[in-house]
VOTIPA-299379 format. One record per residue: residue in three letters; residue number from 0; z, y, x of N, C-alpha, C in turn. Coordinates in Angstrom, 3 decimals, m for minus. Layout:
// VOTIPA-299379
+------+-----+----------+----------+----------+----------+----------+----------+----------+----------+----------+
| code | pos |      nc3 |      nc2 |      nc1 |     cac3 |     cac2 |     cac1 |      cc3 |      cc2 |      cc1 |
+------+-----+----------+----------+----------+----------+----------+----------+----------+----------+----------+
|  ALA | NUM |        Z |        Y |        X |        Z |        Y |        X |        Z |        Y |        X |
...
+------+-----+----------+----------+----------+----------+----------+----------+----------+----------+----------+
***
This chain:
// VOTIPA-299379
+------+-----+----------+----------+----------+----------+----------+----------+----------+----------+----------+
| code | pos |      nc3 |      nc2 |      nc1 |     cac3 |     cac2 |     cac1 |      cc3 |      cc2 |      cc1 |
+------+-----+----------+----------+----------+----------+----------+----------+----------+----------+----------+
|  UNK |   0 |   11.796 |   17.753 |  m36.938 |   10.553 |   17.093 |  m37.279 |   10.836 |   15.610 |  m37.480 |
|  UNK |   1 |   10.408 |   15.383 |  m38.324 |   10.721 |   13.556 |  m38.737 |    9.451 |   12.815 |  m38.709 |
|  UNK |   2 |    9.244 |   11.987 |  m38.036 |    8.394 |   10.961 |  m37.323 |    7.981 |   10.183 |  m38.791 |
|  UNK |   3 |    6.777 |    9.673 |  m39.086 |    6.400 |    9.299 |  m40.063 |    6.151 |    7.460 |  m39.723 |
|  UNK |   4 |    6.703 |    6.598 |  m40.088 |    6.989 |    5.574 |  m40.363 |    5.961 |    4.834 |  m39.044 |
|  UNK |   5 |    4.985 |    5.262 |  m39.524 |    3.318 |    4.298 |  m38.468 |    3.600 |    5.172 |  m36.790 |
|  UNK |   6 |    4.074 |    6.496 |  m37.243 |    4.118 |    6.876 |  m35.716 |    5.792 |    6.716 |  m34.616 |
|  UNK |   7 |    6.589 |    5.803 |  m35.497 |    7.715 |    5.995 |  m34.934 |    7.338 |    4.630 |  m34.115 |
|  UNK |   8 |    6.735 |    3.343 |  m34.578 |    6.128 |    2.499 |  m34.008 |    5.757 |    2.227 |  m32.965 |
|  UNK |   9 |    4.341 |    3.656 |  m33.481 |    3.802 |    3.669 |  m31.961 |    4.196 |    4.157 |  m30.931 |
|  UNK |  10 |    5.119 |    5.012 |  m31.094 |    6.085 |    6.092 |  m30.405 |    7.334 |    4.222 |  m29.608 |
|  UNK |  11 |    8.064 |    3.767 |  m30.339 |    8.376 |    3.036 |  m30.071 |    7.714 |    1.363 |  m28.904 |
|  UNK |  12 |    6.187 |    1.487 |  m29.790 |    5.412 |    0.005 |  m28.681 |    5.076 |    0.865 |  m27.675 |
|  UNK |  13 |    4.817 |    2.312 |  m27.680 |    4.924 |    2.899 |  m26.111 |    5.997 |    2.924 |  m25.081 |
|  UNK |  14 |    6.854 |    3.028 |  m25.635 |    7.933 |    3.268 |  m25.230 |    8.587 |    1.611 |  m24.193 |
|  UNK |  15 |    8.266 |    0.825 |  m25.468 |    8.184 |   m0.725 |  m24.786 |    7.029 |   m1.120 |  m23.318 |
|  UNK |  16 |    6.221 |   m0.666 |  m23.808 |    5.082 |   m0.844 |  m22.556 |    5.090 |   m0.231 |  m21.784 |
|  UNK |  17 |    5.584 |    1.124 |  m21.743 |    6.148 |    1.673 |  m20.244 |    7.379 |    0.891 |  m19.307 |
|  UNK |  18 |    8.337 |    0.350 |  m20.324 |    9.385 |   m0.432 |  m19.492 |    8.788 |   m1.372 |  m19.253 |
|  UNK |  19 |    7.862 |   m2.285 |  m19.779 |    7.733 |   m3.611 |  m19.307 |    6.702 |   m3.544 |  m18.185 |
|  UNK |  20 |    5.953 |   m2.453 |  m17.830 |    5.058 |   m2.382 |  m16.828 |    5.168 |   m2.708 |  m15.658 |
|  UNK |  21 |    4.492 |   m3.125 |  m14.666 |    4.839 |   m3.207 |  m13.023 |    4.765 |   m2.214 |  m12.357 |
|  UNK |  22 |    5.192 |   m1.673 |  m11.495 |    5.305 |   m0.577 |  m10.693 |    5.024 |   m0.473 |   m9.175 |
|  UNK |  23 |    4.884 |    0.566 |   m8.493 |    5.372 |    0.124 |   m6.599 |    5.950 |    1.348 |   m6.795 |
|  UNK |  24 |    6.731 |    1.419 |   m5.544 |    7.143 |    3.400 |   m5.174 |    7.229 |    2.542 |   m3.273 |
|  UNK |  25 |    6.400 |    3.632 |   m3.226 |    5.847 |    3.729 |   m1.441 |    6.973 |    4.502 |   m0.737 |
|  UNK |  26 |    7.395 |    4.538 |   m0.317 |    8.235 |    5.682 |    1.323 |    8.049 |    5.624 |    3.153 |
|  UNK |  27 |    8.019 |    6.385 |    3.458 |    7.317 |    6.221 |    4.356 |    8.934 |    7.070 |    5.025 |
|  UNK |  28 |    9.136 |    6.219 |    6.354 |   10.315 |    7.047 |    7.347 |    9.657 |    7.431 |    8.266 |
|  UNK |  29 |    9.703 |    8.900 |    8.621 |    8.977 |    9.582 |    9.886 |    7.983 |    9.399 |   10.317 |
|  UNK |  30 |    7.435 |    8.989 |    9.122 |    5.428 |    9.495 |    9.347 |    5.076 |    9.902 |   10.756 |
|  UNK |  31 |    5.825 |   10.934 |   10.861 |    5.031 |   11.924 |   12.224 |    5.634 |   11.321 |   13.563 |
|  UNK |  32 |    6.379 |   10.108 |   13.075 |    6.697 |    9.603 |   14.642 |    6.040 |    8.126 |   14.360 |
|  UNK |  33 |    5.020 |    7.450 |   13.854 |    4.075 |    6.672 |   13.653 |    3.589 |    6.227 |   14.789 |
|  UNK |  34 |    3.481 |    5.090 |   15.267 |    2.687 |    5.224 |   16.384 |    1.298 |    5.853 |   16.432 |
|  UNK |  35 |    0.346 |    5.436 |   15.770 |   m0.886 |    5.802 |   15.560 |   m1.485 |    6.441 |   14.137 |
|  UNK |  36 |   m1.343 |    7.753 |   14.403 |   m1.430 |    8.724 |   12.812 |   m2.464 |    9.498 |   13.405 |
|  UNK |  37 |   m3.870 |   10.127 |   12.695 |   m4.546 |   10.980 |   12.825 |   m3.444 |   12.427 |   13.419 |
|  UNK |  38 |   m3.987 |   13.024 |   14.332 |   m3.550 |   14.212 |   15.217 |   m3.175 |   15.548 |   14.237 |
|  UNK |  39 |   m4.700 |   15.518 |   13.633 |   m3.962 |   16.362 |   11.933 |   m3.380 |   16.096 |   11.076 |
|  UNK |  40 |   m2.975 |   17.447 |   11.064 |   m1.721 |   16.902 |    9.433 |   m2.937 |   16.834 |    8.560 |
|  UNK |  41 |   m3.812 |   17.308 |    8.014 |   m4.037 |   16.871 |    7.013 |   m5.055 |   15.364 |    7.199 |
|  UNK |  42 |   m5.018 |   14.743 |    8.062 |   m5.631 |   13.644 |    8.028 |   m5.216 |   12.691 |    8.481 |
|  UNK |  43 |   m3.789 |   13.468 |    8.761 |   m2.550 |   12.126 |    8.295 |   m1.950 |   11.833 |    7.243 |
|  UNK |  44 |   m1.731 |   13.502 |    6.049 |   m1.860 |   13.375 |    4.742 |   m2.770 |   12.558 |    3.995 |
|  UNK |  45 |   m3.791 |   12.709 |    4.386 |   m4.810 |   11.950 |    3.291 |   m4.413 |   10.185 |    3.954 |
|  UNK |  46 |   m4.414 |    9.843 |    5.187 |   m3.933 |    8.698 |    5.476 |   m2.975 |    8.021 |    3.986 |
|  UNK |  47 |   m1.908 |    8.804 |    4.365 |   m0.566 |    8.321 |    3.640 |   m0.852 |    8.214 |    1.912 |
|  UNK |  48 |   m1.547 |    9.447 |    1.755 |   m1.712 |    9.320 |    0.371 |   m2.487 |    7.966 |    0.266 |
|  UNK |  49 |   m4.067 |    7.747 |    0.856 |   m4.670 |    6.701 |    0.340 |   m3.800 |    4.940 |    0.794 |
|  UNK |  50 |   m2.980 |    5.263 |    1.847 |   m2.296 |    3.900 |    1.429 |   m1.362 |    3.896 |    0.356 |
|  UNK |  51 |   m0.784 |    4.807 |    0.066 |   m0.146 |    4.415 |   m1.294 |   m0.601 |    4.515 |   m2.410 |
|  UNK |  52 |   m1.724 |    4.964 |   m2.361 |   m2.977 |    4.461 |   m3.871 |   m3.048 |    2.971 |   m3.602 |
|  UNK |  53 |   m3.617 |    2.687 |   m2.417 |   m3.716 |    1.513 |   m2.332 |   m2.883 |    0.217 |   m3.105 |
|  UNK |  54 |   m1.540 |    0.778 |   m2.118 |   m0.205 |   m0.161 |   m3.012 |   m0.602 |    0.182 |   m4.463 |
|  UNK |  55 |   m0.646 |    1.113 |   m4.522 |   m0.239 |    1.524 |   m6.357 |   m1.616 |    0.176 |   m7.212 |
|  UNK |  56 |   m2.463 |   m0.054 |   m6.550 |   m3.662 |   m0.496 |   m7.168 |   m3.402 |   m2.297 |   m7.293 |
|  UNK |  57 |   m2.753 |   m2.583 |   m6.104 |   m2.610 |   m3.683 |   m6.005 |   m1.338 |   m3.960 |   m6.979 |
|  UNK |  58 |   m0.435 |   m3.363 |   m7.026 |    0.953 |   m3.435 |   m7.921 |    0.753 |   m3.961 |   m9.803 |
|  UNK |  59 |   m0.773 |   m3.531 |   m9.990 |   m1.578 |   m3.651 |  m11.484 |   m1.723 |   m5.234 |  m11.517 |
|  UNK |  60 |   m1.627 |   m6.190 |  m10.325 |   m1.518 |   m7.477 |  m10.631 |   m0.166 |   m8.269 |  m10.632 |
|  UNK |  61 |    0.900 |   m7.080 |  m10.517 |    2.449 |   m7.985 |  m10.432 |    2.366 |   m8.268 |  m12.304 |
|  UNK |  62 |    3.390 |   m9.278 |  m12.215 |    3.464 |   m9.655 |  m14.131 |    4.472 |   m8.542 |  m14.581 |
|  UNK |  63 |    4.410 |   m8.099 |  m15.949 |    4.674 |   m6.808 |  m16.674 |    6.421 |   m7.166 |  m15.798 |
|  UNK |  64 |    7.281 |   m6.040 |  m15.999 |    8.562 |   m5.940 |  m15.603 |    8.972 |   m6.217 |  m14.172 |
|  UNK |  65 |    7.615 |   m6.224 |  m13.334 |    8.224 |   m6.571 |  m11.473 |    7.808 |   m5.151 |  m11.337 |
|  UNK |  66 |    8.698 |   m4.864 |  m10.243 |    8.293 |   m3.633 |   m9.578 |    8.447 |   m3.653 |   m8.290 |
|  UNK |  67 |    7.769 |   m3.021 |   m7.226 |    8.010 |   m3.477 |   m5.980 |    7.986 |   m1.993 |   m4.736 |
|  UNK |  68 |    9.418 |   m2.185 |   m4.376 |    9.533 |   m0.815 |   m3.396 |    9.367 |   m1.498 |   m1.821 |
|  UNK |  69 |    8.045 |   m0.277 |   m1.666 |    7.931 |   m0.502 |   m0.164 |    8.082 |    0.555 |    0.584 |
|  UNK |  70 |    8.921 |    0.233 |    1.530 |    9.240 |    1.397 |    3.045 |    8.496 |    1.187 |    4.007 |
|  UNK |  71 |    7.871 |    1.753 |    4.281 |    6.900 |    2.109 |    5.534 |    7.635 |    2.298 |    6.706 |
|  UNK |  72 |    7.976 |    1.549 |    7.619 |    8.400 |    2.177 |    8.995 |    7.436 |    2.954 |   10.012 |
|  UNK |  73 |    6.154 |    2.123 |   10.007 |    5.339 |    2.157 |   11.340 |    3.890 |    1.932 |   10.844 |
|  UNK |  74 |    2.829 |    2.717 |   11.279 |    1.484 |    2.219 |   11.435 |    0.827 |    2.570 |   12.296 |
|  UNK |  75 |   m0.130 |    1.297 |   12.873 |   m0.806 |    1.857 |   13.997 |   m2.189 |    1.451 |   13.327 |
|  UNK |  76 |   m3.093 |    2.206 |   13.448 |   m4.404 |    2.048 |   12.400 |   m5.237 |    1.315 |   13.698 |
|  UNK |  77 |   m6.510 |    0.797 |   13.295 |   m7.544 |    0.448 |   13.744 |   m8.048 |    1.012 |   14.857 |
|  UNK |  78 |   m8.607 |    0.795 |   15.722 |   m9.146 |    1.121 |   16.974 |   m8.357 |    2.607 |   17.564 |
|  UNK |  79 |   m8.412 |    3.540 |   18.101 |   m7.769 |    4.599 |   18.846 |   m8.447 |    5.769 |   18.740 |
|  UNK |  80 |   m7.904 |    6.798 |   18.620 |   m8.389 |    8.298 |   18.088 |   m8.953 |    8.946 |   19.323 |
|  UNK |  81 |   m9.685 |    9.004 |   19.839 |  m10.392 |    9.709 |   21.327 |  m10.553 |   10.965 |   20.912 |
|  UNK |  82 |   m9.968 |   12.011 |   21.588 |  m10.903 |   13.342 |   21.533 |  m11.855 |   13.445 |   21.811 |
|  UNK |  83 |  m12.542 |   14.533 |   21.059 |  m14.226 |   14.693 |   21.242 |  m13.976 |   16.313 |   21.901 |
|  UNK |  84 |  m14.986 |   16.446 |   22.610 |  m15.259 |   17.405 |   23.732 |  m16.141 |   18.752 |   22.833 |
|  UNK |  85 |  m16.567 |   18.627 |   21.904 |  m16.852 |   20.053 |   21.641 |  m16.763 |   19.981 |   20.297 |
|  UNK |  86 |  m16.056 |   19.518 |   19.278 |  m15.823 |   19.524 |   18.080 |  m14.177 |   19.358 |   17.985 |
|  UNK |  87 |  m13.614 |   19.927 |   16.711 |  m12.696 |   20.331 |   16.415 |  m11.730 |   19.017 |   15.967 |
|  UNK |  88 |  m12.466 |   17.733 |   15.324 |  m11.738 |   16.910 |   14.861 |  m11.652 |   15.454 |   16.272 |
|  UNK |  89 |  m11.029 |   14.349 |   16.640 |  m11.131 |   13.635 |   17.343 |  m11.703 |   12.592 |   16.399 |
|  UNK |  90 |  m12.054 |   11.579 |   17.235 |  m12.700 |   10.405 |   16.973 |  m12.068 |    9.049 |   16.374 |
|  UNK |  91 |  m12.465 |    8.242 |   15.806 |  m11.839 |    6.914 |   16.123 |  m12.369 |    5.681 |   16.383 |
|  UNK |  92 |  m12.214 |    5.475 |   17.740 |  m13.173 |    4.210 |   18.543 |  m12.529 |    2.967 |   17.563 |
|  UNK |  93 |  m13.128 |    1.778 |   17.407 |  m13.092 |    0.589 |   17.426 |  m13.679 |   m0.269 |   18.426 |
|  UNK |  94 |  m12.885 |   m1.249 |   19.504 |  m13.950 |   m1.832 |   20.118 |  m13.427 |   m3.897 |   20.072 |
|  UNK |  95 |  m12.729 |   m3.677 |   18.994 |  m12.735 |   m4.538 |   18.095 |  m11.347 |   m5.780 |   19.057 |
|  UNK |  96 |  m11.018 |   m5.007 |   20.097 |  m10.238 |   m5.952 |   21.299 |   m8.846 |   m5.978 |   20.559 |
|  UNK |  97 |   m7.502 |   m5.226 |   21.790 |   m6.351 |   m5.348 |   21.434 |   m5.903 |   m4.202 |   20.456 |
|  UNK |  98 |   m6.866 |   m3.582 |   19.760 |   m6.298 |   m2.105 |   18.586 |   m6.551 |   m2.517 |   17.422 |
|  UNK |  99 |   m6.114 |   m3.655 |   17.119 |   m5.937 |   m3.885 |   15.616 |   m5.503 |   m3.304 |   14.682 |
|  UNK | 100 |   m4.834 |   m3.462 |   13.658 |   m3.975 |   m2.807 |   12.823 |   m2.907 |   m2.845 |   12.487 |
|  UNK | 101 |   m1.429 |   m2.789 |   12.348 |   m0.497 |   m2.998 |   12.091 |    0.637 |   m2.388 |   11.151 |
|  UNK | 102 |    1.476 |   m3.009 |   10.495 |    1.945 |   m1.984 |    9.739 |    3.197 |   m2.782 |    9.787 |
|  UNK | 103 |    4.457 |   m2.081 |    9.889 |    5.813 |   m2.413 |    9.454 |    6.220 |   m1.763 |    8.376 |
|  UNK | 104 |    7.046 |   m2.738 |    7.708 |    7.464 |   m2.477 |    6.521 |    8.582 |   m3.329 |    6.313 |
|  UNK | 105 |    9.319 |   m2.827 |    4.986 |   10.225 |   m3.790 |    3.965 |   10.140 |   m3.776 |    2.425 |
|  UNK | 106 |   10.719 |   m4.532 |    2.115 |   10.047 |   m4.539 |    0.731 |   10.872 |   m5.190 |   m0.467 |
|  UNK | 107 |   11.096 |   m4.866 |   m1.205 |   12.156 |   m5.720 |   m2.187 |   11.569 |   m5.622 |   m3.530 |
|  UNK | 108 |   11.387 |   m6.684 |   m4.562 |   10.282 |   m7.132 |   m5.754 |   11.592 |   m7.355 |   m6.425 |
|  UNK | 109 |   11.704 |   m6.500 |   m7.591 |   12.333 |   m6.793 |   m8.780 |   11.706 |   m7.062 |  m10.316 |
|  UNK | 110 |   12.575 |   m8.103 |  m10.804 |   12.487 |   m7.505 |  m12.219 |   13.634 |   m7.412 |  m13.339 |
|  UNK | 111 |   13.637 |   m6.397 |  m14.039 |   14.338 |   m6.296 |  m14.576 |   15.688 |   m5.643 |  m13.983 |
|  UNK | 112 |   16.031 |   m5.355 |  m13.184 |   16.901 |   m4.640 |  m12.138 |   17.363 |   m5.664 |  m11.125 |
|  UNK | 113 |   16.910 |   m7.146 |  m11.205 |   17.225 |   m8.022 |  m10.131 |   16.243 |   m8.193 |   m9.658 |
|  UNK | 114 |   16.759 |   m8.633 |   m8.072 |   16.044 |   m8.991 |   m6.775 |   15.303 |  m10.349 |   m6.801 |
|  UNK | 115 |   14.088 |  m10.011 |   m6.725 |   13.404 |  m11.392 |   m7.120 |   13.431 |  m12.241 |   m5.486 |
|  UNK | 116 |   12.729 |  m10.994 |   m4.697 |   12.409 |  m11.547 |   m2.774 |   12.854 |   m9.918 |   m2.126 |
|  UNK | 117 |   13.070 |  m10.271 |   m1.208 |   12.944 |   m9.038 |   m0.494 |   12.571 |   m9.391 |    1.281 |
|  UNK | 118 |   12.679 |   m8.677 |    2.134 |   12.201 |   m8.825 |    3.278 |   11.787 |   m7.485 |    3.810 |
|  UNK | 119 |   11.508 |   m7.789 |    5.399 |   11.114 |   m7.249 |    6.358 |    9.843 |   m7.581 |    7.163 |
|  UNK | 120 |    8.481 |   m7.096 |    7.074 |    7.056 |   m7.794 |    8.211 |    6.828 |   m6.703 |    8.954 |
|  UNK | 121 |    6.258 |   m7.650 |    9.832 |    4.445 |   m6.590 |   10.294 |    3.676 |   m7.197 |   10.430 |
|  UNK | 122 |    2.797 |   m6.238 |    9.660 |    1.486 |   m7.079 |    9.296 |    0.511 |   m6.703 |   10.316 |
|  UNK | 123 |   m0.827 |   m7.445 |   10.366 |   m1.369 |   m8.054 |   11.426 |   m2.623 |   m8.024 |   10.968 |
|  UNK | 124 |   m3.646 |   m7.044 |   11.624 |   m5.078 |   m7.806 |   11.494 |   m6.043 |   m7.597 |   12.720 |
|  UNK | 125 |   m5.651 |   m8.879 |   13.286 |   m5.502 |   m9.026 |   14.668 |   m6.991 |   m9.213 |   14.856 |
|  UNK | 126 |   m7.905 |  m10.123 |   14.144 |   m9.264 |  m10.207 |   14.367 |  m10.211 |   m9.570 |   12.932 |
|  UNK | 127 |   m9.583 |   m7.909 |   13.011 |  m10.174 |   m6.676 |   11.816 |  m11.684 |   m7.073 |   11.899 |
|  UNK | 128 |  m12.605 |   m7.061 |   13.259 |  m13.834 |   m7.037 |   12.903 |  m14.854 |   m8.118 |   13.084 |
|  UNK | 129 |  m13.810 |   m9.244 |   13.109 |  m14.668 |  m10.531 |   12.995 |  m14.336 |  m11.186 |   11.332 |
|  UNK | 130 |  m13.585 |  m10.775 |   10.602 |  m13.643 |  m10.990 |    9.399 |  m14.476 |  m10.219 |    8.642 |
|  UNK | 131 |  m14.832 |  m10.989 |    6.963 |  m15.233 |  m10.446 |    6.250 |  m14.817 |   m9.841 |    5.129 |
|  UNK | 132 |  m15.367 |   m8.032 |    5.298 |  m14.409 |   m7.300 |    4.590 |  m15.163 |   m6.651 |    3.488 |
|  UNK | 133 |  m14.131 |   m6.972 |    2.206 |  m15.081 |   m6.077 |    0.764 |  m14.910 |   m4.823 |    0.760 |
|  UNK | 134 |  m14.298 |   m3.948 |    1.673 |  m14.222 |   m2.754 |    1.413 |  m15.753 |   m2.397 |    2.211 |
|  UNK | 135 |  m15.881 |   m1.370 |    1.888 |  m17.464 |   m0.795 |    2.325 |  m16.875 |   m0.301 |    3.767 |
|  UNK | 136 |  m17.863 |   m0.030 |    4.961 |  m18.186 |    0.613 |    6.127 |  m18.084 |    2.103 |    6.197 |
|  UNK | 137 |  m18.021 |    2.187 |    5.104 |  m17.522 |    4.184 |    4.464 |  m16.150 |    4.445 |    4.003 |
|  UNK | 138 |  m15.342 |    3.494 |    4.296 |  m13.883 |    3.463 |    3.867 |  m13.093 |    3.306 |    5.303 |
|  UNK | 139 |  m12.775 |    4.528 |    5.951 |  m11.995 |    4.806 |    6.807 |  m10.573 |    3.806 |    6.856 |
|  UNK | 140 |  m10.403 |    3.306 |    5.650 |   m8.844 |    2.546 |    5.948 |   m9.298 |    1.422 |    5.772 |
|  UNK | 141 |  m10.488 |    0.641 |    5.518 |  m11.127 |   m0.750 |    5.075 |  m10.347 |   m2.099 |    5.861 |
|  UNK | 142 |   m9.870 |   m1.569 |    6.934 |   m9.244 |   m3.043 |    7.665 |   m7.739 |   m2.802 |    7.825 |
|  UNK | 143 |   m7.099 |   m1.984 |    7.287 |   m5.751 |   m1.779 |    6.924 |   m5.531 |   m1.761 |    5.323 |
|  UNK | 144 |   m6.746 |   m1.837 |    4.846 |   m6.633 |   m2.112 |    3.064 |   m6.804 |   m4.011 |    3.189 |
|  UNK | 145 |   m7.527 |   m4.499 |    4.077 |   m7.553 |   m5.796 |    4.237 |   m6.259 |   m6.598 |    4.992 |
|  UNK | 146 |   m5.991 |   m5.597 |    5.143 |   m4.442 |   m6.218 |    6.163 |   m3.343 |   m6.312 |    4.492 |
|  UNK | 147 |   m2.984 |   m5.512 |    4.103 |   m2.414 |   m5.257 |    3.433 |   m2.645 |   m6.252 |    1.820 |
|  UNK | 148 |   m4.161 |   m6.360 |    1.125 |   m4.352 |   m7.182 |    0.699 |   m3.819 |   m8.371 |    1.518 |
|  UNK | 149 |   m3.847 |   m9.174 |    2.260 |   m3.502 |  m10.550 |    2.555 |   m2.319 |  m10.524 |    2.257 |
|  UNK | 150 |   m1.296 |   m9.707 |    3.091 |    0.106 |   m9.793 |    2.920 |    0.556 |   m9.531 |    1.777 |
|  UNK | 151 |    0.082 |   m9.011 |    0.845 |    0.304 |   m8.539 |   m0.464 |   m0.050 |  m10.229 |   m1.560 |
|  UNK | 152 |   m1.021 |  m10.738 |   m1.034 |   m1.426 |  m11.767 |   m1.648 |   m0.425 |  m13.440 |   m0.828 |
|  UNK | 153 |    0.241 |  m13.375 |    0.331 |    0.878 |  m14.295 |    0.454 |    1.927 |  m14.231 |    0.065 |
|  UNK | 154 |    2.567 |  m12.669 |    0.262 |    4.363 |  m12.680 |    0.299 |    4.606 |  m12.359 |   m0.924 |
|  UNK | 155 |    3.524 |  m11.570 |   m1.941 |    4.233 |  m11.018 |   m3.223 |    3.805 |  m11.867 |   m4.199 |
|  UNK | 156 |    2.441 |  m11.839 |   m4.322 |    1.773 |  m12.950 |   m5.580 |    1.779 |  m14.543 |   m5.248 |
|  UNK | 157 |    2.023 |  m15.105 |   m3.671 |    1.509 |  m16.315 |   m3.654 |    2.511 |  m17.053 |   m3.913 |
|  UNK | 158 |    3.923 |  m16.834 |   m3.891 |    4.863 |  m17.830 |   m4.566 |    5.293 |  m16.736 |   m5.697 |
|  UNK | 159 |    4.780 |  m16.382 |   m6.573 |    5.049 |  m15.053 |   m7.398 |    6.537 |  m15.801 |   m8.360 |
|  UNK | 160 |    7.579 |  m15.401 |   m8.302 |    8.777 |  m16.482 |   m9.099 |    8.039 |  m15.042 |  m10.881 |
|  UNK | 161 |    9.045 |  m15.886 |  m11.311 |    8.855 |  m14.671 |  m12.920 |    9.957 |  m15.479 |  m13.904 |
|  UNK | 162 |   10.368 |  m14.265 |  m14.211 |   11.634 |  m14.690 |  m15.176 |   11.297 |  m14.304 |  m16.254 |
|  UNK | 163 |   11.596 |  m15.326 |  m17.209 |   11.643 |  m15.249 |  m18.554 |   12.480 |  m14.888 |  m19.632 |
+------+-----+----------+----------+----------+----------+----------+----------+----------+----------+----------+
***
């Protein structure tokens, strides 16, 4: 089949805009030895998945050709999972004291196949419910999506280098 002149183009400026795009790729080491992971698997699955939507969402503001791999070591989510006494799923208290949120990680920002920054944190959102948060009160991860925004906005975008 032979590509007709206008579509080898477009076949081609696609081809360009997939490489020049920004990226994340999430990994997570031993999830199930986390400090603080929902008790179910599947609501430690959905955990994991929605933080790495998360990353993936925030990654749409690196400049075209950065890509940024993050390893997950550790998370301890927001307030503490209490069992409940006659229902099947447990709870999760907030009482806004020492159960903040935390997350370890590392992280290395390329472009182009070189190392722009890389590093090692843990992130911190030490006073989750005295700040003000845009995620809604119906968003189970809202103060670990706010943790993550900050650190995402000091260490990756706020001295953002970019090569030309």
């Amino acid at each position: 089949m032979r590509l007709q002149p206008r579509s080898w183009l477009a076949a081609a400026l696609l081809a360009a805009a997939g490489a020049a795009s920004a990226g994340v790729t999430v990994d997570y080491v031993k999830p199930d030895e986390f400090i603080d992971m929902p008790h179910s698997l599947h609501d430690r699955d959905r955990v994991l998945k929605e933080v790495t939507r998360h990353f993936n969402d925030l990654a749409k503001d690196l400049p075209a050709g950065q890509n940024l791999k993050v390893t997950v070591t550790d998370i301890d989510l927001a307030g503490r999972e209490e069992p409940r006494r006659w229902a099947t799923n447990d709870i999760r208290i907030m009482r806004g004291g020492a159960d903040w949120p935390t997350m370890k990680l590392s992280y290395t920002l390329e472009q182009d196949g070189q190392v722009l920054r890389s590093g090692e944190d843990t992130l911190k959102n030490m006073m989750y419910q005295q700040r003000i948060n845009r995620y809604t009160s119906g968003d189970p991860l809202r103060y670990e999506k706010q943790m993550v925004d900050d650190w995402f906005q000091k260490t990756i975008l706020g001295s953002q280098v970019s090569r030309k």
